[in-house]
NUVEX-320649 format. One record per residue: residue number from 1; chain; residue in one letter; z, y, x of N, C-alpha, C in turn. Coordinates in steps of 0.001 Angstrom, whole numbers, plus 500000, padded with zeros to 6 digits. Layout:
<rec NUM,"A","a",<Z,Y,X>,<Z,Y,X>,<Z,Y,X>>
...
//
This chain:
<rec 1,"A","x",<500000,498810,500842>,<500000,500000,500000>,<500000,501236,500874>>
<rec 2,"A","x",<499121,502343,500839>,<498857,503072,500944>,<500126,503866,500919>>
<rec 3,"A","x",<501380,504632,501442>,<502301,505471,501053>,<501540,506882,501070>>
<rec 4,"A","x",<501172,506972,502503>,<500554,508847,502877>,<500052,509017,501772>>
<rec 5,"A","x",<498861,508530,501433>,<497825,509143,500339>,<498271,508904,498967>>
<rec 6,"A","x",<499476,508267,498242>,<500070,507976,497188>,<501114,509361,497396>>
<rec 7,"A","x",<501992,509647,498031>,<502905,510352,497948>,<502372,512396,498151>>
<rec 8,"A","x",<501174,512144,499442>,<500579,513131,499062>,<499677,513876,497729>>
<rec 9,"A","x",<499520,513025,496915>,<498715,512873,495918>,<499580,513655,494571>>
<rec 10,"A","x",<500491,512703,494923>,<501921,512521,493701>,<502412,514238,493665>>
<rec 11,"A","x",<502923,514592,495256>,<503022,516250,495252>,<502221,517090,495264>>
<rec 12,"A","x",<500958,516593,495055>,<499649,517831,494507>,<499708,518255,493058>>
<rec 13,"A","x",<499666,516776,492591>,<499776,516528,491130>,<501162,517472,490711>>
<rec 14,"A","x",<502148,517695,491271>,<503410,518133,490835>,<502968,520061,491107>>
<rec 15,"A","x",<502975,519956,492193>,<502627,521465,492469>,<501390,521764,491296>>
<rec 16,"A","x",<500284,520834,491576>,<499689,521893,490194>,<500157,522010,488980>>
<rec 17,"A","x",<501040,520866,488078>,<501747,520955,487211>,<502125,522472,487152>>
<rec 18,"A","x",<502773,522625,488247>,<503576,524329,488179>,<502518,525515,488106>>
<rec 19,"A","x",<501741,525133,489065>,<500170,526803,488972>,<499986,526332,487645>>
<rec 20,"A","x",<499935,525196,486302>,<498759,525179,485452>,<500106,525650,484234>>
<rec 21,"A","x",<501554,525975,484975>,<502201,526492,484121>,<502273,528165,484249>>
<rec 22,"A","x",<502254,528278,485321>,<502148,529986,485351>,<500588,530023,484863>>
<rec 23,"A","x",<499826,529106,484973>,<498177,530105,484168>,<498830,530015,482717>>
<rec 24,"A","x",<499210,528994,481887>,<499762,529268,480816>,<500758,530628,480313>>
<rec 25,"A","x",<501410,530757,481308>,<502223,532289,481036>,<501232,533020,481274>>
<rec 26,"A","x",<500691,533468,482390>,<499572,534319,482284>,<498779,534574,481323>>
<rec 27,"A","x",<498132,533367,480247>,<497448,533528,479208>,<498585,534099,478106>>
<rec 28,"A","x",<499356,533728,477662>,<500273,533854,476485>,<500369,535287,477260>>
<rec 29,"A","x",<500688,535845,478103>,<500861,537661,478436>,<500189,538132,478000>>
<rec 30,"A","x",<498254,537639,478176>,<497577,538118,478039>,<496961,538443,476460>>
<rec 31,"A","x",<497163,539554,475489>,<497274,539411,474461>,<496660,540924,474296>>
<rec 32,"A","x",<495464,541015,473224>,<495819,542068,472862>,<496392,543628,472021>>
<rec 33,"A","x",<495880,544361,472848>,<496966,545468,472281>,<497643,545614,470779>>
<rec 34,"A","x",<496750,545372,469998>,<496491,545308,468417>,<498285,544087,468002>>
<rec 35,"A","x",<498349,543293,469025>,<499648,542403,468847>,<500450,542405,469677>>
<rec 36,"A","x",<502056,542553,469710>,<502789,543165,470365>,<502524,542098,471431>>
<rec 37,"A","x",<502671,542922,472847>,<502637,541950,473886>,<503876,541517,474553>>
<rec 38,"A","x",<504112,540436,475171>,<505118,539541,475212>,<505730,540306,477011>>
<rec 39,"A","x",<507118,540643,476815>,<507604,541079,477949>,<507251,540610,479277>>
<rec 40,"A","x",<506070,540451,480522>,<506006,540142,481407>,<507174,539607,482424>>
<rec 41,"A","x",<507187,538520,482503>,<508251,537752,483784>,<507748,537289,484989>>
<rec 42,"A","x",<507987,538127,485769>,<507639,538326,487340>,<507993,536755,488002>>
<rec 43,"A","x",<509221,535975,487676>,<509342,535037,488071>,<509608,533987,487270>>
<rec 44,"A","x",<508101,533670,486427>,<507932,532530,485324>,<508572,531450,486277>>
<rec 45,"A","x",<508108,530676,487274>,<508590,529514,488268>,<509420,529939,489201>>
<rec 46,"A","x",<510478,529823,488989>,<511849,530299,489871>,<512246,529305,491149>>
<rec 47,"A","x",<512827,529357,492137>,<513586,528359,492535>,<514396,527244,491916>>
<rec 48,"A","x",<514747,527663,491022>,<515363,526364,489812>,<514006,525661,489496>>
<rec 49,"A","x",<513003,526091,489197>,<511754,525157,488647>,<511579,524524,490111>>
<rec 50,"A","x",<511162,525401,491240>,<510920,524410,492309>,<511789,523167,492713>>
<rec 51,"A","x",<513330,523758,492597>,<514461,522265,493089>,<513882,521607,491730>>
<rec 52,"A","x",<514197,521754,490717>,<514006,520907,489643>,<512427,519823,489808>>
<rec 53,"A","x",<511506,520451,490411>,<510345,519796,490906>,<510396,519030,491796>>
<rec 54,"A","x",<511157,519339,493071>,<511409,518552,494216>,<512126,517240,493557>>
<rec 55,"A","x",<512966,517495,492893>,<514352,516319,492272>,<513264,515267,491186>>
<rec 56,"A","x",<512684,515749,490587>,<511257,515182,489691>,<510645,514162,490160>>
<rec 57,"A","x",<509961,514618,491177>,<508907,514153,492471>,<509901,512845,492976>>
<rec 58,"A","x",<511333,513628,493704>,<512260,511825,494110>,<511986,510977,493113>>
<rec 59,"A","x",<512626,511119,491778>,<512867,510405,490736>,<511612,509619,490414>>
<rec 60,"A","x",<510313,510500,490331>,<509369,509216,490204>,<508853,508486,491107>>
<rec 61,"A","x",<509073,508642,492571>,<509151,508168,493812>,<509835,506961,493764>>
<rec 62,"A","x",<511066,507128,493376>,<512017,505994,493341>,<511412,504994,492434>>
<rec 63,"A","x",<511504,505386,490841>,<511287,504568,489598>,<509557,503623,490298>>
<rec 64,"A","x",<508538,504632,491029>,<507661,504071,491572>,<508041,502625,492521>>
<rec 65,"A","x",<509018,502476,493050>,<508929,501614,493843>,<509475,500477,492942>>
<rec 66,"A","x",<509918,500614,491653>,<510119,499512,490253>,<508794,499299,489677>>
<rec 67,"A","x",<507820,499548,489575>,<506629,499700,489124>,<505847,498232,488970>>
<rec 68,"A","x",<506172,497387,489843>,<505722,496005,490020>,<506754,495233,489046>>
<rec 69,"A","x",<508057,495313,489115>,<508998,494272,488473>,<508743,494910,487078>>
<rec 70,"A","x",<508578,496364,486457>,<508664,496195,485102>,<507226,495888,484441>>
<rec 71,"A","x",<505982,496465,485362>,<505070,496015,484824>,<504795,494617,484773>>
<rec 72,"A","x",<505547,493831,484927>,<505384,491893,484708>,<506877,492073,483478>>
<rec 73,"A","x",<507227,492770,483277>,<508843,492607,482353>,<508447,493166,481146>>
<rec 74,"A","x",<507545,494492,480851>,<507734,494656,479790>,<506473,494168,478940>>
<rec 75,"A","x",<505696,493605,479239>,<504595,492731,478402>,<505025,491897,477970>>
<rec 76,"A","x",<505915,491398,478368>,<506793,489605,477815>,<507525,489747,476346>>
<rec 77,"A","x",<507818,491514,475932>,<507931,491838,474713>,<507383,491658,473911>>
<rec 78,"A","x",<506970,490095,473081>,<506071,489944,472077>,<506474,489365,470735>>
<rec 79,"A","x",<507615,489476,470757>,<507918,489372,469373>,<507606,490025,468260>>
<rec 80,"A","x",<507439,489964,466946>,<506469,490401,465599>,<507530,491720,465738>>
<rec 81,"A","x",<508563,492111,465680>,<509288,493731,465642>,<508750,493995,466978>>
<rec 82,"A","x",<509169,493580,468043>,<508331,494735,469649>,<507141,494968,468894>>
<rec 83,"A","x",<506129,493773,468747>,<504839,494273,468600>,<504757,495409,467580>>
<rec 84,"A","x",<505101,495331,466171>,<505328,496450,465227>,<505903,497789,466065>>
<rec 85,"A","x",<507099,497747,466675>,<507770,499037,466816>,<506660,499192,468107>>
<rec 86,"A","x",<505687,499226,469065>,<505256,499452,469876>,<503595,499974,469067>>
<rec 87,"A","x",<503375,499578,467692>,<502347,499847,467080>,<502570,501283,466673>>
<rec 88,"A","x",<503848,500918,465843>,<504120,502507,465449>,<504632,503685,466213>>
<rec 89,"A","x",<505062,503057,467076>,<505772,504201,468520>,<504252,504876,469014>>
<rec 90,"A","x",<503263,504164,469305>,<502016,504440,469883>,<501327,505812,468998>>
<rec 91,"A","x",<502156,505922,467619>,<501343,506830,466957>,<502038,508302,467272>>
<rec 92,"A","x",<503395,508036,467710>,<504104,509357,467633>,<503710,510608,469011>>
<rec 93,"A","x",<502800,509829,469562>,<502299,509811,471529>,<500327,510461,471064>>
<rec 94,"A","x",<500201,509898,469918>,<499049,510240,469605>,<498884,511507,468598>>
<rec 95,"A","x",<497897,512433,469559>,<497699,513587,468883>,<496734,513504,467293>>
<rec 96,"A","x",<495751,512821,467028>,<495248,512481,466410>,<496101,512299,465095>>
<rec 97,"A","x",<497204,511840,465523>,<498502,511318,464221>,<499464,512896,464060>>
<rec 98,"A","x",<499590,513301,465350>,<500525,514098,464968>,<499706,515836,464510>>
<rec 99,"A","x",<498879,516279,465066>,<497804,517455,464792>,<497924,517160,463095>>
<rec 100,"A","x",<497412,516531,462099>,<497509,516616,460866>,<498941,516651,460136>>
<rec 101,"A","x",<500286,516196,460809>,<501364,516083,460605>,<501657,517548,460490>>
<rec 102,"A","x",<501495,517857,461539>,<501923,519687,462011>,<500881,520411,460606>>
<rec 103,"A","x",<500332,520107,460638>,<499284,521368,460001>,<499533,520759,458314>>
<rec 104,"A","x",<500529,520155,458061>,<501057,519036,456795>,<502094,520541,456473>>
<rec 105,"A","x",<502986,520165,457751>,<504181,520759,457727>,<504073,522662,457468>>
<rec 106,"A","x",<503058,522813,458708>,<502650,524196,457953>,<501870,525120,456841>>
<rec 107,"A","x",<501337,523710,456002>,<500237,524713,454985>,<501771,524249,453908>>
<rec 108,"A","x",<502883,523249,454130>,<504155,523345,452605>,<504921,524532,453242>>
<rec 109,"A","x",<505120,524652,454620>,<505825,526095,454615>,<504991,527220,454039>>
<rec 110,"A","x",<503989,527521,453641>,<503268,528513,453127>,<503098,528366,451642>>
<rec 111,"A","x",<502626,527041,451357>,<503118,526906,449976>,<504423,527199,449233>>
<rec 112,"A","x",<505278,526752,450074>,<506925,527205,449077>,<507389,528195,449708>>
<rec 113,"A","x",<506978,529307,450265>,<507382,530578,450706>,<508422,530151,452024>>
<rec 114,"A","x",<508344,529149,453168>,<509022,528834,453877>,<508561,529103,455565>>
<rec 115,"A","x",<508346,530634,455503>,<507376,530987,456649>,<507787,530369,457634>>
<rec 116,"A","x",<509057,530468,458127>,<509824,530271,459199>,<509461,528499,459413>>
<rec 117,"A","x",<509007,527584,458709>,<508918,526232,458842>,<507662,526243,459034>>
<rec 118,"A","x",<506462,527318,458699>,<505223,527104,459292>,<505116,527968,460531>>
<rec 119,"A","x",<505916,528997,460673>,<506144,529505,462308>,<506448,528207,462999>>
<rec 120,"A","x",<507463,527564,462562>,<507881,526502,463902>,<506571,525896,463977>>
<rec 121,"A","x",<506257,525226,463043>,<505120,523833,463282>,<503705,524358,464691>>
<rec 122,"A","x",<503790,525895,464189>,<503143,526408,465141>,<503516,526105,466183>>
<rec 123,"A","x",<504490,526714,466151>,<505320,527031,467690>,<505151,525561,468672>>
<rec 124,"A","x",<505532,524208,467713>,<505739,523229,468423>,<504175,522764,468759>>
<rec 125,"A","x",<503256,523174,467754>,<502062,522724,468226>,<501835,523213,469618>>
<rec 126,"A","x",<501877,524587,469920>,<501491,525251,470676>,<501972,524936,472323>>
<rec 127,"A","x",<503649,524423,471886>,<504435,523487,473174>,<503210,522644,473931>>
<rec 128,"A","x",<502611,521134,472335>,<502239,520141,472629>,<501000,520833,473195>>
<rec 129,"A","x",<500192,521486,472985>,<498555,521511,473510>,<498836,522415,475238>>
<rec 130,"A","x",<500203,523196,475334>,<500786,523596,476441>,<500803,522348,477561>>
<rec 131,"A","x",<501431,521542,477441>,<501804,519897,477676>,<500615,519196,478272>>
<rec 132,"A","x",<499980,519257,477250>,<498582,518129,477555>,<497948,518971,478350>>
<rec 133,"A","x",<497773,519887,478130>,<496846,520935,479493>,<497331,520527,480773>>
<rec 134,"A","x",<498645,520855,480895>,<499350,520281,482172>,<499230,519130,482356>>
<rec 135,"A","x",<499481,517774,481882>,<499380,516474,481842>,<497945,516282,482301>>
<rec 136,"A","x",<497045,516807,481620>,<495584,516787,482107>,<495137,516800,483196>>
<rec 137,"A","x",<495882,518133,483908>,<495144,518779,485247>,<495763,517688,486185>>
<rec 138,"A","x",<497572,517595,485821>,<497677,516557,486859>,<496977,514842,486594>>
<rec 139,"A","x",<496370,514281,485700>,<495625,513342,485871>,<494487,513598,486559>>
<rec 140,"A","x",<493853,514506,486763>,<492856,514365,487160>,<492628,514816,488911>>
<rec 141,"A","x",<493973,515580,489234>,<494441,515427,490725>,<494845,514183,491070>>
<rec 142,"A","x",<495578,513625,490569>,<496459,512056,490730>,<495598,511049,490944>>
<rec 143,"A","x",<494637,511197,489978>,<493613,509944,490249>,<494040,508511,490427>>
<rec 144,"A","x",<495152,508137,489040>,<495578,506957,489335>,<495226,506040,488494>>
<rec 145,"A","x",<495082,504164,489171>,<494517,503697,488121>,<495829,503247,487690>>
<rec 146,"A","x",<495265,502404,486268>,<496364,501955,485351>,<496421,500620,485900>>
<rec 147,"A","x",<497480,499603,485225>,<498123,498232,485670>,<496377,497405,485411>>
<rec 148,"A","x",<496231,496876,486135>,<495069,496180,485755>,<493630,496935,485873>>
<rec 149,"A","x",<493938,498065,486597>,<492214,498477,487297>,<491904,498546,488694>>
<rec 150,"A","x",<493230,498436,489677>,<493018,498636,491044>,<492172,497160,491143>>
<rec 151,"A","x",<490892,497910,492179>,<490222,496303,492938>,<491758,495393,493262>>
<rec 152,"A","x",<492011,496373,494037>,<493442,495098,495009>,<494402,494962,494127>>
<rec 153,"A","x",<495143,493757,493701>,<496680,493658,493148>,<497443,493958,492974>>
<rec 154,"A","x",<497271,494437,494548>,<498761,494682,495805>,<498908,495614,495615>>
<rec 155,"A","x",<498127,496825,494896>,<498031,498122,495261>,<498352,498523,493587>>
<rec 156,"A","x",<499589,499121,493644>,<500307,499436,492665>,<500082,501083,491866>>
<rec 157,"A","x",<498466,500675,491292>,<498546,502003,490916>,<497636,503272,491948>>
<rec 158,"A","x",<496710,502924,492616>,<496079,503720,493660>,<496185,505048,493717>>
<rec 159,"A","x",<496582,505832,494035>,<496098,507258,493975>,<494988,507873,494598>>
<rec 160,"A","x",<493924,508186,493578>,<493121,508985,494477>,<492444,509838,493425>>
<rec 161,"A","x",<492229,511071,494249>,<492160,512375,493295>,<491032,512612,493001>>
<rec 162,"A","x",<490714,512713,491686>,<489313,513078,491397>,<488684,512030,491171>>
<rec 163,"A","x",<489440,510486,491034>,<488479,509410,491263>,<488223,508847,489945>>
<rec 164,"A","x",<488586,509751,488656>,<488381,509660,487165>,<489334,508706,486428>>
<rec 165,"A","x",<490554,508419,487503>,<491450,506973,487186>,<492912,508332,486299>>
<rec 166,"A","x",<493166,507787,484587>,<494024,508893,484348>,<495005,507916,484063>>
<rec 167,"A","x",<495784,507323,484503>,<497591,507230,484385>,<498622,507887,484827>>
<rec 168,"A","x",<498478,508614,485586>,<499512,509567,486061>,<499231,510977,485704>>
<rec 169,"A","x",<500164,511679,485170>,<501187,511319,484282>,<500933,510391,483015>>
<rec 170,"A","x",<501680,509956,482123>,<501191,509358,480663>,<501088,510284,479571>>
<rec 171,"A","x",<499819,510639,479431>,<499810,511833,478198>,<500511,511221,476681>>
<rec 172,"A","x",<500494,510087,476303>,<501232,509693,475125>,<502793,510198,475420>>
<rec 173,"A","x",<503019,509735,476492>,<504329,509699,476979>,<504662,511605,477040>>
<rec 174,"A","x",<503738,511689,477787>,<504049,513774,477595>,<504045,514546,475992>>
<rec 175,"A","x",<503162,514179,475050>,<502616,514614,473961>,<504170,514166,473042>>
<rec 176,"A","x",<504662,512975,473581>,<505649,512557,472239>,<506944,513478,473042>>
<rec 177,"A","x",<507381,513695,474543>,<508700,514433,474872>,<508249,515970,474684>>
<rec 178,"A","x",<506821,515889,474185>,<506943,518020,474387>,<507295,517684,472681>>
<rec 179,"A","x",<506685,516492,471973>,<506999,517242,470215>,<508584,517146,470638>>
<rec 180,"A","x",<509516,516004,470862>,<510938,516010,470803>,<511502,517293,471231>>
<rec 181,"A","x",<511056,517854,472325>,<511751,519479,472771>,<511052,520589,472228>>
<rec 182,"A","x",<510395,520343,471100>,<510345,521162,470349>,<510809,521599,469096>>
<rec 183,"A","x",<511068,520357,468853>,<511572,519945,467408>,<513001,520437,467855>>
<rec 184,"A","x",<513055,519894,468938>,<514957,520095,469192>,<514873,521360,469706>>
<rec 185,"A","x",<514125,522457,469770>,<513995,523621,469973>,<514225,524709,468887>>
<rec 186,"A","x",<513497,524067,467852>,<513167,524788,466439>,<514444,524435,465501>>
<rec 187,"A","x",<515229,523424,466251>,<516797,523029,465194>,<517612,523490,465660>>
<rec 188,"A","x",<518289,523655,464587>,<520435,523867,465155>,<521237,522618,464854>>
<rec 189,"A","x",<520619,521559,464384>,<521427,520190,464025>,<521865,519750,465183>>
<rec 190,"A","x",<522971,519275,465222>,<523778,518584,466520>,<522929,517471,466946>>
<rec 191,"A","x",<522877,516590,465486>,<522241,514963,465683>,<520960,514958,466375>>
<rec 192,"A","x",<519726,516206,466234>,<518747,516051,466000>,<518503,515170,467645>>
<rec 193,"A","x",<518695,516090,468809>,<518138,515528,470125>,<518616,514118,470165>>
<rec 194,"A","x",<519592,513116,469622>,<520054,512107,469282>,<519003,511565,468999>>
<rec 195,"A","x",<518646,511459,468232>,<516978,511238,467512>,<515817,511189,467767>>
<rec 196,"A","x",<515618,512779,468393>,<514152,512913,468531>,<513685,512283,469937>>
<rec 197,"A","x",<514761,512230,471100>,<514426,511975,472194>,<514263,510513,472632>>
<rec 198,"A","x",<515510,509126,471746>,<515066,508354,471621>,<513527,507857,471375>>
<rec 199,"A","x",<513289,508258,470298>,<512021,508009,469302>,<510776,508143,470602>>
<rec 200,"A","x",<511029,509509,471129>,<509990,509462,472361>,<510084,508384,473109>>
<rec 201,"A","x",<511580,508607,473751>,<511689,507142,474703>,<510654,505819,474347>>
<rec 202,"A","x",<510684,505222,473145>,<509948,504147,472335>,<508637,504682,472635>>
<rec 203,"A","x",<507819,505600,472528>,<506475,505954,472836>,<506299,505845,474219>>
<rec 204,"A","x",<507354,505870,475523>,<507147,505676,476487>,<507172,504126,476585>>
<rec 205,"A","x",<508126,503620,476287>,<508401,502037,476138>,<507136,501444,475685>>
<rec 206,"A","x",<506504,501575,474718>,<505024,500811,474582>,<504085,501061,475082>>
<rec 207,"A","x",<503919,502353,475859>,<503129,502291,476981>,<503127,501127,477781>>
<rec 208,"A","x",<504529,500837,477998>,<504643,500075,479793>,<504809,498459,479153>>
<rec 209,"A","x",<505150,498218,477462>,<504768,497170,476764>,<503381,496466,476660>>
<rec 210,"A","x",<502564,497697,476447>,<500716,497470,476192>,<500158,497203,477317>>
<rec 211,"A","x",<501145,497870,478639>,<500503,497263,479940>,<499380,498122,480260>>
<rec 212,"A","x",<499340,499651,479496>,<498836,500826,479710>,<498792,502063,480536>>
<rec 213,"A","x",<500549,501347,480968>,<501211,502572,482192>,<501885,501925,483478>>
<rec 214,"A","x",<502064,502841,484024>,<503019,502014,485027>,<504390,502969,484805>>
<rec 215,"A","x",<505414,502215,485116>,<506662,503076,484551>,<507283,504019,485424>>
<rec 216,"A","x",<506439,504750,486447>,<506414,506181,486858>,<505467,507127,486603>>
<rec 217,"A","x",<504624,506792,485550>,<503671,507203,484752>,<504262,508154,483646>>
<rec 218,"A","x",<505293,507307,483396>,<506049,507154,481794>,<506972,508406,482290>>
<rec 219,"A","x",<507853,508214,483181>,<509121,508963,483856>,<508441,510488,483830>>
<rec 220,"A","x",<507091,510536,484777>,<506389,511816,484949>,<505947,512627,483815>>
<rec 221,"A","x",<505389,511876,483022>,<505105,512597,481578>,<506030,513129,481053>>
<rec 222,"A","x",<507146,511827,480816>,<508637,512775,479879>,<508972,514711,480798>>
<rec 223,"A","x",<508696,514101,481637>,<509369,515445,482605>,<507971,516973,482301>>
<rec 224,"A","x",<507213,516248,482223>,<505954,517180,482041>,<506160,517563,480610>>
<rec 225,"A","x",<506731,516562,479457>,<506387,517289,478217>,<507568,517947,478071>>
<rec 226,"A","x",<508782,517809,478391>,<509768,518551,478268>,<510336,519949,478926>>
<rec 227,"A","x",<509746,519985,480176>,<509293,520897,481066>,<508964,522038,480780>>
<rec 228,"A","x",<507212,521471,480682>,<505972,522540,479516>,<506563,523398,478538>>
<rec 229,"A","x",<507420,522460,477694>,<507655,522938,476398>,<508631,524117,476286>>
<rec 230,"A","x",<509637,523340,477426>,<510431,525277,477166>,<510297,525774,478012>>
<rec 231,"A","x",<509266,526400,478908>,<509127,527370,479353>,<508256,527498,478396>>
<rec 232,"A","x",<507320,526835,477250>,<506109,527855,476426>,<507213,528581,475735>>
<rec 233,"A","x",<508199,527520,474871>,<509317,528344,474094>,<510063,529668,474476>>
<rec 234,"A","x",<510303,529562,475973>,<510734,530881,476725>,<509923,531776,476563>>
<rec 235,"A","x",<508781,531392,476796>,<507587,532888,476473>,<507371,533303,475168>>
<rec 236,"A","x",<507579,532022,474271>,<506992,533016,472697>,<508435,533670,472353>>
<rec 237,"A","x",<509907,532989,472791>,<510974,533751,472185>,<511194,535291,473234>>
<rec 238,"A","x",<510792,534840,474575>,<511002,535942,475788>,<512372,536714,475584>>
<rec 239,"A","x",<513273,535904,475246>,<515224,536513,475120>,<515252,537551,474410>>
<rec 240,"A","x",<514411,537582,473101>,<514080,538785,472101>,<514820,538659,471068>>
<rec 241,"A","x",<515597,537785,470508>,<515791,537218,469439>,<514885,536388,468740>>
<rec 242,"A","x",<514973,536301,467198>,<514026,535698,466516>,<512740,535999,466544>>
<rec 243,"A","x",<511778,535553,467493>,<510089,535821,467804>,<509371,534824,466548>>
<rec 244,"A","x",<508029,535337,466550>,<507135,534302,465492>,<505716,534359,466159>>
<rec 245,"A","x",<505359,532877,466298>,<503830,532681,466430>,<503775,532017,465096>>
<rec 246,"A","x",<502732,533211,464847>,<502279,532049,463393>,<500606,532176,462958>>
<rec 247,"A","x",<500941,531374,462417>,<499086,531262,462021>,<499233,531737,460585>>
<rec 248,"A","x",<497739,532815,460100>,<497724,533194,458846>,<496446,532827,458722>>
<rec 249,"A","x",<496322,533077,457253>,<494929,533007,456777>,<494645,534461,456205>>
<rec 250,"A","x",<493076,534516,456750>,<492536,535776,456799>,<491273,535763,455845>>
<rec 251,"A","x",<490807,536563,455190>,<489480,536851,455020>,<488797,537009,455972>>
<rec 252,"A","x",<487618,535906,456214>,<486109,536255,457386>,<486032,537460,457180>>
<rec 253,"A","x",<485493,538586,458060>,<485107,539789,458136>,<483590,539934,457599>>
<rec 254,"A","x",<483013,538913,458431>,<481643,539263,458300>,<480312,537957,457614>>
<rec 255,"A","x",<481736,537546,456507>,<481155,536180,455947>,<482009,535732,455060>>
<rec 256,"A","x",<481421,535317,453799>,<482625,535144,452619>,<483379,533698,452944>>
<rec 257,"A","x",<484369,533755,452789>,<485033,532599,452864>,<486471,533071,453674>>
<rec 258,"A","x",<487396,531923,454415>,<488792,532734,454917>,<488533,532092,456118>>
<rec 259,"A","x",<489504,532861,457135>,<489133,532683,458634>,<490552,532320,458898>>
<rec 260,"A","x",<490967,532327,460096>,<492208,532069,460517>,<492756,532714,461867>>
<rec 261,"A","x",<493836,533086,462036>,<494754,534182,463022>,<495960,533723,463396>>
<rec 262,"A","x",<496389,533876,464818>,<497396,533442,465187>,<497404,534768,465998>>
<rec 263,"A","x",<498756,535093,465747>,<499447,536382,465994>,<500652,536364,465902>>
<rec 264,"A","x",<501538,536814,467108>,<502325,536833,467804>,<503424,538158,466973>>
<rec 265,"A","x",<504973,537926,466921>,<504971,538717,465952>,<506743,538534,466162>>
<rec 266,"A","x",<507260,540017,466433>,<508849,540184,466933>,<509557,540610,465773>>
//
């Protein structure tokens, strides 16, 4: 196994994680005049984000060198409930399932006069597509294959960048911890992170069940979707109090029918 070019790889992938989070602040700044613009923060990625990155990077370093014993451990989960709860866990990881959920949740907050429940749905959408952007860029630096595509055996997961191989990070695995820290963003319930973060956990778990991930795949994503998510949350609230991204419906200007607006709103 390759260490140099796996571990160099692994901290590219991490460092861009962080540039593809300051272009995200950069864009959300970038707004215009017509909608109030969001207080500029000179130091979106602090030294706390960097240690917190360095400590990241160990952690899936380590869990990496488990990568062989769980990928032979967690396929052996085949009982009729694994298989079920790994069917339905798979959906909570999938945008496809959850994009109509959100946009469920925000056309009944508009229906029963419940703005503030179609502000959130926004808000959390906006976490998740935050998330996958990041998750993205680092797959496609990482260049890793999944359990069952390296030519060699031996070789746990190859890294090589640019080489179109996307398991690192696990976007199911990122997409289901940015909805949980959002959801647990948008609540004041004690129980809720009880809940929501498990439930992700299980979307990571059938990853490394389906034999789809390797389980520093899984580790990296959680950290990417939870990550992403509140620093987007930091920028739309920016220590203002109660902030609103919300989506309205507009009349087309220059064509009958209704258009749609997302506007930023203190």
């Amino acid at each position: 196994m390759r260490r140099g070019p796996r571990l160099t790889a692994l901290a590219s992938a991490i460092l861009l994680g962080l540039g593809l989070g300051r272009g995200v602040a950069l864009a959300a700044n970038a707004v215009p005049d017509s909608v109030t613009a969001l207080p500029r923060r000179d130091s979106f990625v602090g030294t706390k984000d960097v240690a917190s990155a360095l400590v990241a990077t160990a952690a899936v370093a380590f869990v990496a060198k488990l990568d062989a014993n769980i990928s032979h451990e967690a396929p052996e989960s085949n009982s009729p409930f694994a298989l079920g709860v790994a069917r339905g866990s798979e959906k909570l990881g999938n945008p496809l399932y959850i994009a109509p959920a959100l946009g469920v949740t925000w056309l009944a907050g508009r229906i029963t006069g419940h703005r503030g429940l179609s502000a959130s749905s926004v808000r959390i959408a906006g976490g998740i597509a935050a998330s996958a952007a990041v998750a993205s860029g680092m797959k496609l630096v990482a260049g890793r294959a999944r359990p069952g595509q390296s030519e060699d055996d031996g070789d746990l997961g190859e890294f090589e960048a640019f080489s179109g191989h996307t398991a690192f990070p696990s976007g199911h695995t990122t997409v289901a911890f940015s909805l949980a820290a959002g959801i647990d963003h948008e609540t004041s319930a004690r129980w809720v992170p009880y809940v929501v973060y498990p439930v992700a956990g299980l979307v990571g778990w059938s990853r490394l069940r389906d034999n789809r991930h390797w389980a520093s795949d899984v580790l990296a994503g959680a950290l990417v979707g939870v990550w992403t998510t509140r620093k987007f949350q930091s920028l739309v609230h920016a220590g203002r109090g109660p902030s609103r991204l919300e989506l309205d419906l507009v009349p087309a200007p220059d064509a009958p029918g209704i258009g749609a607006r997302a506007t930023l709103k203190f």
